[in-house]
Gaussian input, Z-matrix of N, CA and C with variables (Angstrom, degrees):
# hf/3-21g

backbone

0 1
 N
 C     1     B1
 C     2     B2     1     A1
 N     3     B3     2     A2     1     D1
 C     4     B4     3     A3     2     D2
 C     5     B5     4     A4     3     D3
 N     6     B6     5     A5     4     D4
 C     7     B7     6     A6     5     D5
 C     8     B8     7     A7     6     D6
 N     9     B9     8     A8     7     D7
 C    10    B10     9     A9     8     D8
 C    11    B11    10    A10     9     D9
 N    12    B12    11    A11    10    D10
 C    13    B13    12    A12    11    D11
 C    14    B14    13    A13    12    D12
 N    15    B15    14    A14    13    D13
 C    16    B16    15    A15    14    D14
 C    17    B17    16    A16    15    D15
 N    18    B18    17    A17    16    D16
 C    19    B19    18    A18    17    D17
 C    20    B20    19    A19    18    D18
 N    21    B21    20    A20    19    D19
 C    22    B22    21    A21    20    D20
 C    23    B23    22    A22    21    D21
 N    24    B24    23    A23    22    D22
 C    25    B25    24    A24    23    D23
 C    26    B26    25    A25    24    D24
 N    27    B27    26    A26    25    D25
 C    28    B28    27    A27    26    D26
 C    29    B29    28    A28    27    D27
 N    30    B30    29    A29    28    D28
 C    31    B31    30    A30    29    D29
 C    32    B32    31    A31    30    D30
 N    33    B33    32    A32    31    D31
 C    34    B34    33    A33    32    D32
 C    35    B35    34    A34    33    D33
 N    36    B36    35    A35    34    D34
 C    37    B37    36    A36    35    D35
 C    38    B38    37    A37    36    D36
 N    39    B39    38    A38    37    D37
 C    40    B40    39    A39    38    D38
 C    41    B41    40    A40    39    D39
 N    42    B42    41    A41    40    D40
 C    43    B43    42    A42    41    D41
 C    44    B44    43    A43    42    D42
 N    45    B45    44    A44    43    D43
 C    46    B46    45    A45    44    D44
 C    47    B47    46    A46    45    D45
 N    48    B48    47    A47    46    D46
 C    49    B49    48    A48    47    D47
 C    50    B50    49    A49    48    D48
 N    51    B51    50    A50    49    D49
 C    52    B52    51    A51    50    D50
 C    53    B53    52    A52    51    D51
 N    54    B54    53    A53    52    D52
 C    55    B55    54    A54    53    D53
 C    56    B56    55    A55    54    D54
 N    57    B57    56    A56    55    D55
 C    58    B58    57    A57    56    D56
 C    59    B59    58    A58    57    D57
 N    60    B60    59    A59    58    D58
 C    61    B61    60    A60    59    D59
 C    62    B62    61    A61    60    D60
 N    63    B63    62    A62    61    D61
 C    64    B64    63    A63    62    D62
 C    65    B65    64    A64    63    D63
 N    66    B66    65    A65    64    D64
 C    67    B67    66    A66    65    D65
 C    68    B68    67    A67    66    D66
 N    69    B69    68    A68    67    D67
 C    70    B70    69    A69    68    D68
 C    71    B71    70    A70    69    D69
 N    72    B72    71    A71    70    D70
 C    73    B73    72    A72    71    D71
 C    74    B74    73    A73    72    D72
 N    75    B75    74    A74    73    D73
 C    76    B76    75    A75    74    D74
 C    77    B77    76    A76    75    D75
 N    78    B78    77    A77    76    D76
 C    79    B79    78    A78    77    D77
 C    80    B80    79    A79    78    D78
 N    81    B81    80    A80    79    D79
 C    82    B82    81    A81    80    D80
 C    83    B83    82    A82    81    D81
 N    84    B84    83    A83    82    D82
 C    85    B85    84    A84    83    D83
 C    86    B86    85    A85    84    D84
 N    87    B87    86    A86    85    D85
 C    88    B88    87    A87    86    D86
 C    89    B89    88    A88    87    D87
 N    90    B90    89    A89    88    D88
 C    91    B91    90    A90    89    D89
 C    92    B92    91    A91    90    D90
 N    93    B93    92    A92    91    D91
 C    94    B94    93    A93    92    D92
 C    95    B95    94    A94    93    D93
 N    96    B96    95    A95    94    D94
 C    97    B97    96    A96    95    D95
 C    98    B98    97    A97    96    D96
 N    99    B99    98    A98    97    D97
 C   100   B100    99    A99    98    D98
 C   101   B101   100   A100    99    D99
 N   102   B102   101   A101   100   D100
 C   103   B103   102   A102   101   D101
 C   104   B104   103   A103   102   D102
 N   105   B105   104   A104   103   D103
 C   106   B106   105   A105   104   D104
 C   107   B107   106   A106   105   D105
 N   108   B108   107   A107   106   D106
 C   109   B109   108   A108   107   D107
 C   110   B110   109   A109   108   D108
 N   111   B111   110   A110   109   D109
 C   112   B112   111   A111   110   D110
 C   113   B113   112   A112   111   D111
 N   114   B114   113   A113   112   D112
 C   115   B115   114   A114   113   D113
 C   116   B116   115   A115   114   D114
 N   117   B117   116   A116   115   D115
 C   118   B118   117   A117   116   D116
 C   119   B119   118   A118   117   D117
 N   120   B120   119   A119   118   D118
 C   121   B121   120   A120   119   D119
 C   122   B122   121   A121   120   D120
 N   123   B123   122   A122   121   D121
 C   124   B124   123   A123   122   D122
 C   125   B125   124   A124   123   D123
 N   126   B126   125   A125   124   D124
 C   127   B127   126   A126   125   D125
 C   128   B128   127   A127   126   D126
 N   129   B129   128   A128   127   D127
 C   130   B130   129   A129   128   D128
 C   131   B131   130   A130   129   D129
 N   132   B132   131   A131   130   D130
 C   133   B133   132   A132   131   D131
 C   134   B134   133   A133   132   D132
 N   135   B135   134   A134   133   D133
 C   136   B136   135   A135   134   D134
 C   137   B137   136   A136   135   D135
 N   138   B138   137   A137   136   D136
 C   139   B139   138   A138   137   D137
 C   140   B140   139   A139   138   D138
 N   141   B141   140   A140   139   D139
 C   142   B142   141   A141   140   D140
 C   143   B143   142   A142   141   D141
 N   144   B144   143   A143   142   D142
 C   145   B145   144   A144   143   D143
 C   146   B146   145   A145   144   D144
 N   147   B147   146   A146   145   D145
 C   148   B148   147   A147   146   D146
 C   149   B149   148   A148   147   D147
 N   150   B150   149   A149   148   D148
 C   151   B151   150   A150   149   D149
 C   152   B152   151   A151   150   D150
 N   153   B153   152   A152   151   D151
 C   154   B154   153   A153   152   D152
 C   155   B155   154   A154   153   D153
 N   156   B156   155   A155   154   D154
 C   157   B157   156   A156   155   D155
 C   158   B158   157   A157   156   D156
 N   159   B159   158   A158   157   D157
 C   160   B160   159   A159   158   D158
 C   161   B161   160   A160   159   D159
 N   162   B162   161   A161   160   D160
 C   163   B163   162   A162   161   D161
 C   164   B164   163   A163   162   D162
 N   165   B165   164   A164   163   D163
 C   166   B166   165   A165   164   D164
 C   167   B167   166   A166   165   D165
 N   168   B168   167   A167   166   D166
 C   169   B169   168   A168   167   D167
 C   170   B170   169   A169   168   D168
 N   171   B171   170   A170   169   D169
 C   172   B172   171   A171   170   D170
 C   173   B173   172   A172   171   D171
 N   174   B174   173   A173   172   D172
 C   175   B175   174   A174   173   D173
 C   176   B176   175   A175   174   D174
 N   177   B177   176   A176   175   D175
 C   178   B178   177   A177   176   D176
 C   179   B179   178   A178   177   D177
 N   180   B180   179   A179   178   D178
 C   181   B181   180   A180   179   D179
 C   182   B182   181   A181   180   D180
 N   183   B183   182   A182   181   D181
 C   184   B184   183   A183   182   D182
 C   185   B185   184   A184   183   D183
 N   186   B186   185   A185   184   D184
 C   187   B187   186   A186   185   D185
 C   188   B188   187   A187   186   D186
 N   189   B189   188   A188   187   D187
 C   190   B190   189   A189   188   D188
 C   191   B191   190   A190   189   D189
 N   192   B192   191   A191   190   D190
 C   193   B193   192   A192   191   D191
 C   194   B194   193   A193   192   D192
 N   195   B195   194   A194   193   D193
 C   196   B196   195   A195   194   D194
 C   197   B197   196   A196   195   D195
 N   198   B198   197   A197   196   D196
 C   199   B199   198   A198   197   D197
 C   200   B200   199   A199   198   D198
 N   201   B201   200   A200   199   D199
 C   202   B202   201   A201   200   D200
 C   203   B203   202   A202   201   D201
 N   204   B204   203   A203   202   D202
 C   205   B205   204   A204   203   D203
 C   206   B206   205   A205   204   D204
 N   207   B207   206   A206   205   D205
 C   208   B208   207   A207   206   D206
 C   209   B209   208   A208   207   D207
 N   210   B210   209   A209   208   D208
 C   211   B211   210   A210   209   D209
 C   212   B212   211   A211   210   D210
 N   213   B213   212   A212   211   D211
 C   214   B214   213   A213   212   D212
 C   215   B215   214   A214   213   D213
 N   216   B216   215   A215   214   D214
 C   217   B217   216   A216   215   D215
 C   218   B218   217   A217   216   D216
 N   219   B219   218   A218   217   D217
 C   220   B220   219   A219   218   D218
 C   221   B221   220   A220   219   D219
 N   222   B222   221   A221   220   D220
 C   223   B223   222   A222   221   D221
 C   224   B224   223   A223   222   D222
 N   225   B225   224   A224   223   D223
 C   226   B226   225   A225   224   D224
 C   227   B227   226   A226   225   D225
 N   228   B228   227   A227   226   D226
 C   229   B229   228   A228   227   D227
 C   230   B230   229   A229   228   D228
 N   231   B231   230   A230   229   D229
 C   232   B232   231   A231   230   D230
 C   233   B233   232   A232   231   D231
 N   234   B234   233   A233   232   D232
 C   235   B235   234   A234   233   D233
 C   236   B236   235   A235   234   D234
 N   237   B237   236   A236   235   D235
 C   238   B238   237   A237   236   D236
 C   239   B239   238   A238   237   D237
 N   240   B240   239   A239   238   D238
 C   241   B241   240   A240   239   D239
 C   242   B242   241   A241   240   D240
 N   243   B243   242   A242   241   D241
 C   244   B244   243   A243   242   D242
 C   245   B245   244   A244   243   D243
 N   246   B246   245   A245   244   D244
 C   247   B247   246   A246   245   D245
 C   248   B248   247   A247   246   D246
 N   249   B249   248   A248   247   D247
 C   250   B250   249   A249   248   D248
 C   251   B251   250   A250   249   D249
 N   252   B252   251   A251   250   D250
 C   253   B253   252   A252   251   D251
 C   254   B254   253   A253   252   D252
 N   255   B255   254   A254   253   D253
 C   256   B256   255   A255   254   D254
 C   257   B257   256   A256   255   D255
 N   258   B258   257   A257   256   D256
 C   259   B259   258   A258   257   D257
 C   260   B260   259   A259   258   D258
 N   261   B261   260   A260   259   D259
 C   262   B262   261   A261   260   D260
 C   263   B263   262   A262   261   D261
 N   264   B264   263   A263   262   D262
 C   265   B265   264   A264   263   D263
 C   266   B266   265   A265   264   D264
 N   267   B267   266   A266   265   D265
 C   268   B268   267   A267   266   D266
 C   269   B269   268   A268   267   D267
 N   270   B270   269   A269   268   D268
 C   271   B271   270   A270   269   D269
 C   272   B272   271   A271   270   D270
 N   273   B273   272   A272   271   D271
 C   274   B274   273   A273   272   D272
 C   275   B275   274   A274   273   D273
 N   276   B276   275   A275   274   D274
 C   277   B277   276   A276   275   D275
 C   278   B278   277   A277   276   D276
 N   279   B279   278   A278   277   D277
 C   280   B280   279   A279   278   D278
 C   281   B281   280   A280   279   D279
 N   282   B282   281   A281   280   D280
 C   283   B283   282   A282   281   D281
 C   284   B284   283   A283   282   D282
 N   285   B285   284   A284   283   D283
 C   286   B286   285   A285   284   D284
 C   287   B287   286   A286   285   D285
 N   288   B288   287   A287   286   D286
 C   289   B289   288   A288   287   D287
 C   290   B290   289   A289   288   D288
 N   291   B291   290   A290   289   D289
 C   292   B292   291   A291   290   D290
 C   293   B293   292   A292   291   D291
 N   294   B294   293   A293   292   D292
 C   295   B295   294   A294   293   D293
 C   296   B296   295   A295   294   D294
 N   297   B297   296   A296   295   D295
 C   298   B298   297   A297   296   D296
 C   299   B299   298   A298   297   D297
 N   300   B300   299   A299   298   D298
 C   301   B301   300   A300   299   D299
 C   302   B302   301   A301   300   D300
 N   303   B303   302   A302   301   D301
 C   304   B304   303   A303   302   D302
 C   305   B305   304   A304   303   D303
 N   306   B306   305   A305   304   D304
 C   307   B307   306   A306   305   D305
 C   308   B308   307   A307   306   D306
 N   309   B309   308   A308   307   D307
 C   310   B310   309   A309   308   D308
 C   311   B311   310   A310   309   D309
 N   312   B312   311   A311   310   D310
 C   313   B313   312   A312   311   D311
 C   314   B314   313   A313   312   D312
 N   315   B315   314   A314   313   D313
 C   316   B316   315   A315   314   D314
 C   317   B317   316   A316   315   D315
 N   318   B318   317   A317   316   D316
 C   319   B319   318   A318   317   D317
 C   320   B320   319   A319   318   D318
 N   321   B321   320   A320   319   D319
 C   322   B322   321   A321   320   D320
 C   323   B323   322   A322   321   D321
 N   324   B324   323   A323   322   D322
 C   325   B325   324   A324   323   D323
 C   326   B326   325   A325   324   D324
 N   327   B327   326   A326   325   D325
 C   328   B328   327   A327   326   D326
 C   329   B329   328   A328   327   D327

   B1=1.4474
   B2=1.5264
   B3=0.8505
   B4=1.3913
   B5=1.3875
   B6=1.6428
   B7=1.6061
   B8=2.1963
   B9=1.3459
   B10=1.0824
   B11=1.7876
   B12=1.1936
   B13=1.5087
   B14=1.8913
   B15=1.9446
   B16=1.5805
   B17=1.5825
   B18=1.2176
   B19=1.8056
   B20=1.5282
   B21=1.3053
   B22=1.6684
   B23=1.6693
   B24=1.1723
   B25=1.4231
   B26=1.3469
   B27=1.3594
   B28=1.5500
   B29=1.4424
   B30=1.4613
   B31=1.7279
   B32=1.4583
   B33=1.2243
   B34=1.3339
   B35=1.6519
   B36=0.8794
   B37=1.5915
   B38=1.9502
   B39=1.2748
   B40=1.1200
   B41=1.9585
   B42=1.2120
   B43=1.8326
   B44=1.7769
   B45=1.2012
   B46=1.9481
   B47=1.2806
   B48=1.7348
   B49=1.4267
   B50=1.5190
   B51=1.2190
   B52=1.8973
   B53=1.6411
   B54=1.0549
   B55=1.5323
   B56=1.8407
   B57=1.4522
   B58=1.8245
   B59=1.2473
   B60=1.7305
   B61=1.2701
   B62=1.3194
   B63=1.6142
   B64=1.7919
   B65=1.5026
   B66=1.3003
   B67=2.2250
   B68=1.4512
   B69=1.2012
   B70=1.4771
   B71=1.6536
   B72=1.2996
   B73=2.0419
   B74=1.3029
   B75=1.2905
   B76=1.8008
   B77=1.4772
   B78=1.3876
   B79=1.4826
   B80=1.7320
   B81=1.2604
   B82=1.6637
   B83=1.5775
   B84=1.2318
   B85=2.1157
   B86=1.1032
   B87=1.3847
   B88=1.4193
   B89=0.9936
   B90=1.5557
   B91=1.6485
   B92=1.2423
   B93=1.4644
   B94=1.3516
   B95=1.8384
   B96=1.3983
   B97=1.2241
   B98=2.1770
   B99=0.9412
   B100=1.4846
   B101=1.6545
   B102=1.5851
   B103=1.8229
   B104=1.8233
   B105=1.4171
   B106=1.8880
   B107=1.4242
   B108=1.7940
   B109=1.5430
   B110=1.7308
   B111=1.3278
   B112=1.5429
   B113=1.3505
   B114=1.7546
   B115=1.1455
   B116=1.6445
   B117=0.8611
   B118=2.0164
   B119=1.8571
   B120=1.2360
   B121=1.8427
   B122=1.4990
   B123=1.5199
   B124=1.6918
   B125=1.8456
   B126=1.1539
   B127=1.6372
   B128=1.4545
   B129=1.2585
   B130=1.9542
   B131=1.6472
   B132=1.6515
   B133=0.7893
   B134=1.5622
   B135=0.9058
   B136=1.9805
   B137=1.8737
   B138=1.2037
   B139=2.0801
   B140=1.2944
   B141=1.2028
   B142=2.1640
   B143=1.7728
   B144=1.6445
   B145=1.6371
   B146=1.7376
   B147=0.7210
   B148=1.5381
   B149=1.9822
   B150=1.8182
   B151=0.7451
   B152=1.7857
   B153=1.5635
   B154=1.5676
   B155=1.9339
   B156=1.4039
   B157=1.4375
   B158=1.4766
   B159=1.2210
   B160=1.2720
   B161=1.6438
   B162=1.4597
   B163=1.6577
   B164=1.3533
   B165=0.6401
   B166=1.9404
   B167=1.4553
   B168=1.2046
   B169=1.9496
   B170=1.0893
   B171=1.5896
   B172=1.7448
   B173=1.5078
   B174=0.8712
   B175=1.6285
   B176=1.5356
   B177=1.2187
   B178=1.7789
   B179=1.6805
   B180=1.8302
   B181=1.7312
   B182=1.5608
   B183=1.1573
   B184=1.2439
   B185=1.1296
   B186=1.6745
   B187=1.1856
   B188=1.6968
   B189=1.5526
   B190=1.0999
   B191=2.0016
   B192=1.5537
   B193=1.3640
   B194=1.9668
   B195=1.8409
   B196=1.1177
   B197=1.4807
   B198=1.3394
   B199=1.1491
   B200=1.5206
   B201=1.3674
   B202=1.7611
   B203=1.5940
   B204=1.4563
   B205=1.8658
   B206=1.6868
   B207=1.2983
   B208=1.5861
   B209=1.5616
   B210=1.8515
   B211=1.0429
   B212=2.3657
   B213=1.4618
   B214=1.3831
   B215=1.7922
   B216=1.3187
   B217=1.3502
   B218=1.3312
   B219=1.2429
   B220=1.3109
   B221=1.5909
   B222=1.5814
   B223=1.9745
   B224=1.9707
   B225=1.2401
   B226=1.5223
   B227=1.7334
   B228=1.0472
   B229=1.4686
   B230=1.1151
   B231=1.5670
   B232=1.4788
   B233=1.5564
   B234=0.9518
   B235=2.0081
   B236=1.6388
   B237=1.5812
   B238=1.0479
   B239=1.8000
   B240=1.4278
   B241=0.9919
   B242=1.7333
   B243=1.2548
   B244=2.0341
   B245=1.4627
   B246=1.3740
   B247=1.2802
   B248=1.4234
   B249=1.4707
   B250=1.4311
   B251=1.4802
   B252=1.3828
   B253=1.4094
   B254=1.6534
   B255=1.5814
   B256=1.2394
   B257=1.2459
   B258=1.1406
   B259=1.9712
   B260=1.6288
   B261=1.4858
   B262=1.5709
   B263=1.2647
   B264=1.2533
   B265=1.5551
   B266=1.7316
   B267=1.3788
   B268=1.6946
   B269=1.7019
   B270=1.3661
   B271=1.5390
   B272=1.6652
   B273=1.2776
   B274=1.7084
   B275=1.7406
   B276=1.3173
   B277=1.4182
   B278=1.6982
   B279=1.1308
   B280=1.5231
   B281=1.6807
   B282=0.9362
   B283=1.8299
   B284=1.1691
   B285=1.8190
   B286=1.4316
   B287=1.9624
   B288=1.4850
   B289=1.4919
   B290=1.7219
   B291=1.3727
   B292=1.5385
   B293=1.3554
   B294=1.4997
   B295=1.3589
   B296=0.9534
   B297=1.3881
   B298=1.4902
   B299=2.2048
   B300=1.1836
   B301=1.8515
   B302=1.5316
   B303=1.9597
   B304=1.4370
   B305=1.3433
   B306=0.9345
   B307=1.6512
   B308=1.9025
   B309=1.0035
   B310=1.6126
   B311=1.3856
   B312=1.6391
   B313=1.4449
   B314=1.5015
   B315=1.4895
   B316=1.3334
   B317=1.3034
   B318=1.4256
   B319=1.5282
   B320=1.6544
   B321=1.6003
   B322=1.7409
   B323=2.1745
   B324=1.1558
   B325=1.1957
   B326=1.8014
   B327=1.0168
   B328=1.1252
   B329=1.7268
   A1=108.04
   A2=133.02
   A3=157.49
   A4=86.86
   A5=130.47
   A6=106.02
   A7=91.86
   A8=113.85
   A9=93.09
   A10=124.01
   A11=158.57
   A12=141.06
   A13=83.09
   A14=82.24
   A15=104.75
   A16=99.56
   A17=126.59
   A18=137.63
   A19=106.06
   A20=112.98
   A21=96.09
   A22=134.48
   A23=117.43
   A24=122.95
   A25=132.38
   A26=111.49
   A27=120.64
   A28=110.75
   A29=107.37
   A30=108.44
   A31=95.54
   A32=102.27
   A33=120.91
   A34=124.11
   A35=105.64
   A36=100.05
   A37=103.46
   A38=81.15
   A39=95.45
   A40=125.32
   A41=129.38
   A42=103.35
   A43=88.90
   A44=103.10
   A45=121.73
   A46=83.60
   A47=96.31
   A48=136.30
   A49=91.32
   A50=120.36
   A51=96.19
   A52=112.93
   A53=85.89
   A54=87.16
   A55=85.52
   A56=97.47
   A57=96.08
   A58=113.24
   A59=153.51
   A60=160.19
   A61=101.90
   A62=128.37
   A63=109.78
   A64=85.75
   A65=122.42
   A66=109.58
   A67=108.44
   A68=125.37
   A69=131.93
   A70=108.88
   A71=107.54
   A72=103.17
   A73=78.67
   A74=107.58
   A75=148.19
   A76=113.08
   A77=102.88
   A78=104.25
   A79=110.44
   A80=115.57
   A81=105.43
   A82=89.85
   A83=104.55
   A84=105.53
   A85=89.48
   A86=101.21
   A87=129.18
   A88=120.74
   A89=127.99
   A90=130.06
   A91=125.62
   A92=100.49
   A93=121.58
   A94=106.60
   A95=118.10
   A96=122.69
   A97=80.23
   A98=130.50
   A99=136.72
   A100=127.99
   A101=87.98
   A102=126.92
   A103=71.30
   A104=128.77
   A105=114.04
   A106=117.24
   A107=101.15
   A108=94.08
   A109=100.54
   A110=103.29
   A111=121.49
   A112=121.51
   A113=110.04
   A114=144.56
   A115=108.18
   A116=90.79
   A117=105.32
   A118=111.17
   A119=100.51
   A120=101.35
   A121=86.48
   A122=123.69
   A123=135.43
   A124=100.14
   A125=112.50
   A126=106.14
   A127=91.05
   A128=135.02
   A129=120.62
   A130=86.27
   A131=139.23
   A132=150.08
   A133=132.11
   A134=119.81
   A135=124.67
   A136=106.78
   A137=99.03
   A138=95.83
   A139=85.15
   A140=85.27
   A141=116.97
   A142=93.44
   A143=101.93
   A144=88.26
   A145=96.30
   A146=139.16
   A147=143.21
   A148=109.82
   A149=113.27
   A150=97.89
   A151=75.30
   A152=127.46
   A153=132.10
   A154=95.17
   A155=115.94
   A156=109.45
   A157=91.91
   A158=100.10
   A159=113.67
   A160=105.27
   A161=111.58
   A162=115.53
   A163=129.28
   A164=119.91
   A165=111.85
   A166=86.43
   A167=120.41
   A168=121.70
   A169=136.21
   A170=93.44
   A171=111.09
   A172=94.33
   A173=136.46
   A174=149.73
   A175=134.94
   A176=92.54
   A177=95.26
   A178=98.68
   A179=78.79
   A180=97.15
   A181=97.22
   A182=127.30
   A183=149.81
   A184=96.21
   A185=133.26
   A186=144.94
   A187=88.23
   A188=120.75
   A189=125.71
   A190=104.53
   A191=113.15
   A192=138.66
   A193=92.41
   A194=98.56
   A195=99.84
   A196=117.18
   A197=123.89
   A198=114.85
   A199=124.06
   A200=125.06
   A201=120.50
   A202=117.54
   A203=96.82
   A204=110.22
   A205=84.25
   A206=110.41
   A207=119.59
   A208=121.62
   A209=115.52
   A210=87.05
   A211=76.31
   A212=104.36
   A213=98.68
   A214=109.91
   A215=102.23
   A216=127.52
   A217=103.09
   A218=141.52
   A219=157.81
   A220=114.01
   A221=92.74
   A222=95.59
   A223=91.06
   A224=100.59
   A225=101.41
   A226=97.74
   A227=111.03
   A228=112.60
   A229=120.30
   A230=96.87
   A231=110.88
   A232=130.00
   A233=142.51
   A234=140.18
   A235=89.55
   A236=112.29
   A237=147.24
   A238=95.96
   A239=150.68
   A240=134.59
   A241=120.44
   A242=91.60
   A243=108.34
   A244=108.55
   A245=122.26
   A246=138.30
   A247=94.25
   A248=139.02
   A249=127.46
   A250=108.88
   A251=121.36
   A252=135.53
   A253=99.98
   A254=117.11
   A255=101.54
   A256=115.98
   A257=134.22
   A258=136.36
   A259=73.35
   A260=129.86
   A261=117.08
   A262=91.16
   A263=100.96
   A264=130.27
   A265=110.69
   A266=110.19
   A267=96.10
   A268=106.75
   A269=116.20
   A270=104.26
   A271=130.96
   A272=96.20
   A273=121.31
   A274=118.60
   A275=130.74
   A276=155.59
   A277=102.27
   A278=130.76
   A279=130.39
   A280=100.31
   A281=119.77
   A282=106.07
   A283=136.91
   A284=106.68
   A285=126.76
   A286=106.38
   A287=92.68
   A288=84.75
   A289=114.38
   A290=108.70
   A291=118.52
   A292=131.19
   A293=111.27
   A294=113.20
   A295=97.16
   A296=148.45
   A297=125.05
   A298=97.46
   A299=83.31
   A300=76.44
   A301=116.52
   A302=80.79
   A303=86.85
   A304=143.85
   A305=103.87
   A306=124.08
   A307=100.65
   A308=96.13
   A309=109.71
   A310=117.93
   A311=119.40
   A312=120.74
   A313=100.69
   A314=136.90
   A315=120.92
   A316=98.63
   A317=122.59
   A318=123.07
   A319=116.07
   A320=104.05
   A321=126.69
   A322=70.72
   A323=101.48
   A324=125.70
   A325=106.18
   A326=151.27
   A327=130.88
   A328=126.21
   D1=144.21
   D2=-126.55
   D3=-125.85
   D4=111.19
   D5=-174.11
   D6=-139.79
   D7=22.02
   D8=134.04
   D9=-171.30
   D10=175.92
   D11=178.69
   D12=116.48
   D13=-161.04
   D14=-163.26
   D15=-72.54
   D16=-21.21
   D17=-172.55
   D18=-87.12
   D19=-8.64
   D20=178.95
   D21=-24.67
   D22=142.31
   D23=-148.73
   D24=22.66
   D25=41.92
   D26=165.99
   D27=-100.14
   D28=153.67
   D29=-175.39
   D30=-103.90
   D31=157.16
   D32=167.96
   D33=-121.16
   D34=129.90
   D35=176.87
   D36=-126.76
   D37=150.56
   D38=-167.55
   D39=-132.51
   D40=141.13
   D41=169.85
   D42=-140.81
   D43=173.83
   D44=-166.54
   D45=-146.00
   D46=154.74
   D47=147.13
   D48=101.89
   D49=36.54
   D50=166.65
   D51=-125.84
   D52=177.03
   D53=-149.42
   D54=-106.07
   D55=162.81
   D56=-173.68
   D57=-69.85
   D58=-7.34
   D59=153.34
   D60=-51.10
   D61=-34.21
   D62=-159.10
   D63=-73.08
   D64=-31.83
   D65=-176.63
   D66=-82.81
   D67=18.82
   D68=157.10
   D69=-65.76
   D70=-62.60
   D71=-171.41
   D72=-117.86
   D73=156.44
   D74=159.78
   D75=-114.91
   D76=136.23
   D77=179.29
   D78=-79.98
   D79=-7.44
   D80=171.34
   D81=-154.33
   D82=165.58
   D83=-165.16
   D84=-92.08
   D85=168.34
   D86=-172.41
   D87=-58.84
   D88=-40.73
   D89=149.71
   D90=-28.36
   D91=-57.77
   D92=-165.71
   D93=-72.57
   D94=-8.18
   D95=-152.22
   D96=-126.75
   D97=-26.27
   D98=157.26
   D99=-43.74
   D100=-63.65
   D101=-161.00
   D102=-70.81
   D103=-55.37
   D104=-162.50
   D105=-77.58
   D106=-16.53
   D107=-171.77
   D108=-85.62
   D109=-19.58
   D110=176.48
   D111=-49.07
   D112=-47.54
   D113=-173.07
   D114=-76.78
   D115=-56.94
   D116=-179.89
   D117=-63.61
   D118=-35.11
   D119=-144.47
   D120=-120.07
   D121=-53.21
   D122=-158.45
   D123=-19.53
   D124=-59.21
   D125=-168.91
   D126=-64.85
   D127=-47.90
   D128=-130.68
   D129=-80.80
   D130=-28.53
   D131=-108.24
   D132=-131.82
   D133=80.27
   D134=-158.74
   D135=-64.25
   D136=-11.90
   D137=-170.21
   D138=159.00
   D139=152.60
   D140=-176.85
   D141=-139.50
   D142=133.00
   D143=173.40
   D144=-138.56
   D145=-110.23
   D146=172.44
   D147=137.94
   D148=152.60
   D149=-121.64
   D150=-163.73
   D151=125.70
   D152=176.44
   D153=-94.43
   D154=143.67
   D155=154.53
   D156=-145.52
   D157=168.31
   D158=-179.44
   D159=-117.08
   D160=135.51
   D161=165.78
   D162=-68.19
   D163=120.78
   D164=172.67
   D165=-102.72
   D166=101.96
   D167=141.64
   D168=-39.45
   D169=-37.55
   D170=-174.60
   D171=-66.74
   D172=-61.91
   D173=-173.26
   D174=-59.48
   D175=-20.77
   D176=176.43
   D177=-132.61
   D178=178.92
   D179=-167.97
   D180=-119.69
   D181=104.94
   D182=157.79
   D183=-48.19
   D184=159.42
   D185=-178.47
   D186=-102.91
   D187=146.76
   D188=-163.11
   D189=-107.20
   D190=11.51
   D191=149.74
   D192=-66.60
   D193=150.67
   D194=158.84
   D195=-105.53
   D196=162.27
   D197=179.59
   D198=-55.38
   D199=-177.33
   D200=-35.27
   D201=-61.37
   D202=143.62
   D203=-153.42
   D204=-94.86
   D205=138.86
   D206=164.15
   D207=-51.06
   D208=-44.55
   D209=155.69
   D210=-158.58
   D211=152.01
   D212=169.13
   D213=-137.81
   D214=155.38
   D215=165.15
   D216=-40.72
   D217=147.09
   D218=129.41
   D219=-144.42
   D220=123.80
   D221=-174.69
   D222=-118.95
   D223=141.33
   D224=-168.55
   D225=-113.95
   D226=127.58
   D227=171.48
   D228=-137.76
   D229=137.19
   D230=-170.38
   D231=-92.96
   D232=102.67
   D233=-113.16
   D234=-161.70
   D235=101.61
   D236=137.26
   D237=14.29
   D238=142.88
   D239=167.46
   D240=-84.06
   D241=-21.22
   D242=173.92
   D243=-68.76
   D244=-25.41
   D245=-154.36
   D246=-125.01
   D247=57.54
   D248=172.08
   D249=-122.31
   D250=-20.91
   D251=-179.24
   D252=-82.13
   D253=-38.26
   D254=178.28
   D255=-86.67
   D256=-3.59
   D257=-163.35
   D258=-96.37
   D259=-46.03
   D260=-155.63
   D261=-50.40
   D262=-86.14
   D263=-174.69
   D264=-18.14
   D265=-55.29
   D266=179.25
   D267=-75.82
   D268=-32.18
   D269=172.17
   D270=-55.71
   D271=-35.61
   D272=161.00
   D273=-61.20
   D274=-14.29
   D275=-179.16
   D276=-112.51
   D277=-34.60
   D278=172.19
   D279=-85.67
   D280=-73.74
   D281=172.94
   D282=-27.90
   D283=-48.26
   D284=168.17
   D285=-47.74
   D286=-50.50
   D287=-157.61
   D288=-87.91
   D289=-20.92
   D290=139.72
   D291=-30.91
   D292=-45.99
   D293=179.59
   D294=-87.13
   D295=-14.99
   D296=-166.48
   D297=-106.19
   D298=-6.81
   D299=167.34
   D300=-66.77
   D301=-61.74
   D302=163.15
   D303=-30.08
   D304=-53.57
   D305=-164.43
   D306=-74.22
   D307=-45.80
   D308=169.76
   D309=-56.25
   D310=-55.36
   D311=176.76
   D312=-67.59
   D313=-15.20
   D314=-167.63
   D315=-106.51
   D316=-9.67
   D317=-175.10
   D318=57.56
   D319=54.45
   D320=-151.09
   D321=-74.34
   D322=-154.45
   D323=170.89
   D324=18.40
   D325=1.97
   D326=168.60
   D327=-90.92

């Protein structure tokens, strides 16, 4: 559940690790995969939308719990496609230097 931003009390569901071929074939068509979520959810249910992102690992901090997480951060940003090497790149320069605040106010390594 979605508990705060413009999505408040919306659920999210979510799955990882596939590769872009598993949304090549479906085991029943998209109708057919509609007409059940229709069937199952239609009353509990205001809109269903769905949605590809991609992970950058390099870039975020996973909670070091394994899933399912009680509750986690996710900030979604939406970045120009000409402009994705440079949003990486300065987000990769804000983390870096985050951790080293960090690490400094905690006196990590000494």
């Amino acid at each position: 559940m979605i508990v705060s931003g413009e999505r408040l009390g919306q659920y999210l569901t979510m799955t990882t690790g596939h590769a872009w071929a598993d949304f090549d074939t479906r085991d029943v068509s998209e109708l057919e995969d509609a007409a059940d979520a229709s069937s199952r959810l239609g009353s509990h249910v205001e809109s269903l939308s769905s949605g590809f992102w991609n992970a950058l690992p390099n870039l975020t901090r996973p909670p070091e719990a394994s899933p399912p997480y009680p509750l986690i951060q996710v900030v979604d940003y939406g970045i120009k496609f000409s402009k994705r090497s440079v949003f990486e790149r300065n987000l990769e320069m804000f983390l870096q230097a985050r951790d080293e605040r960090i690490c400094h106010l905690t006196f990590c390594g000494s």
